[in-house]
C-alpha positions in Angstrom: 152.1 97.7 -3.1 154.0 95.8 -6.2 152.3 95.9 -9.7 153.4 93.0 -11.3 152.0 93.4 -14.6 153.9 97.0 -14.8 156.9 95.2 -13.7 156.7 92.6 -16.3 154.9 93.3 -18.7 156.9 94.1 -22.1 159.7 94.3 -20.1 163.1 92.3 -19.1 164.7 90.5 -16.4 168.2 89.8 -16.0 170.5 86.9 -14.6 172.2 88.7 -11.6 174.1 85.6 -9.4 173.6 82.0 -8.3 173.4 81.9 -4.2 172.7 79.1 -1.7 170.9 77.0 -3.8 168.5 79.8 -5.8 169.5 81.6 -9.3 168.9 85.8 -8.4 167.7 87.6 -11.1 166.0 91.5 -11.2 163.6 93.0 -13.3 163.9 96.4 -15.1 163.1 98.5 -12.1 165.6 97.0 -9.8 163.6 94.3 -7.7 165.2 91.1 -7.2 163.5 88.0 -6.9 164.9 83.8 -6.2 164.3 81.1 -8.5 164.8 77.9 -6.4 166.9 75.4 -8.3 164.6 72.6 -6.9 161.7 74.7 -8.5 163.6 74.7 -12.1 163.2 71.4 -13.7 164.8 71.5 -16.8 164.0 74.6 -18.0 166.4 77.0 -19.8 167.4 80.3 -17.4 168.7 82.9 -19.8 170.9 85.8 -18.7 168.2 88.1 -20.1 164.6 87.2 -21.0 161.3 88.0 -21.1 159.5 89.1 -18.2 156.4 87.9 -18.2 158.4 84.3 -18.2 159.2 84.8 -14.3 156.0 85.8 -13.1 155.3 82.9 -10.9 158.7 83.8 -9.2 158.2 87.3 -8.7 154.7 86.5 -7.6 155.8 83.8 -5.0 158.8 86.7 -3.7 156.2 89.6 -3.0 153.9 86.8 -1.5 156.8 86.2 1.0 157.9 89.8 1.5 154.1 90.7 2.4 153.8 87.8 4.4 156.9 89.1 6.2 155.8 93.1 6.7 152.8 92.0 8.5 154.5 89.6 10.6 156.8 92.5 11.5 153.7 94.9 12.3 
């Protein structure tokens, strides 16, 4: 359903809000994905940056929407 790679890949995300707890940011085609701030460490989050950087993130978020759409079926 999601190609990450085409997402990603050569591409950039952008800061969009901070929200309960989880930094929102969206890729270049419009999908949003969390970043837990327990799951940041001390890492820098730039209001634009590479994509390929937030890979785990967007990984873990279409995870969870699949995960969801079949527990909905």
């Amino acid at each position: 359903m999601y190609n990450i790679k085409d997402m990603l890949k050569d591409k950039v995300v952008f800061f969009v809000k901070y929200r309960k707890g989880e930094l929102i940011y969206k890729t270049e085609c419009g999908f949003h994905f969390p970043i837990p701030i327990s799951d940041t460490g001390d890492g820098v989050f730039l209001a634009q940056d590479k994509g390929l950087t937030f890979m785990r993130w967007v990984r873990k978020h279409i995870e969870s929407i699949e995960k969801e759409t079949q527990r909905i079926e």
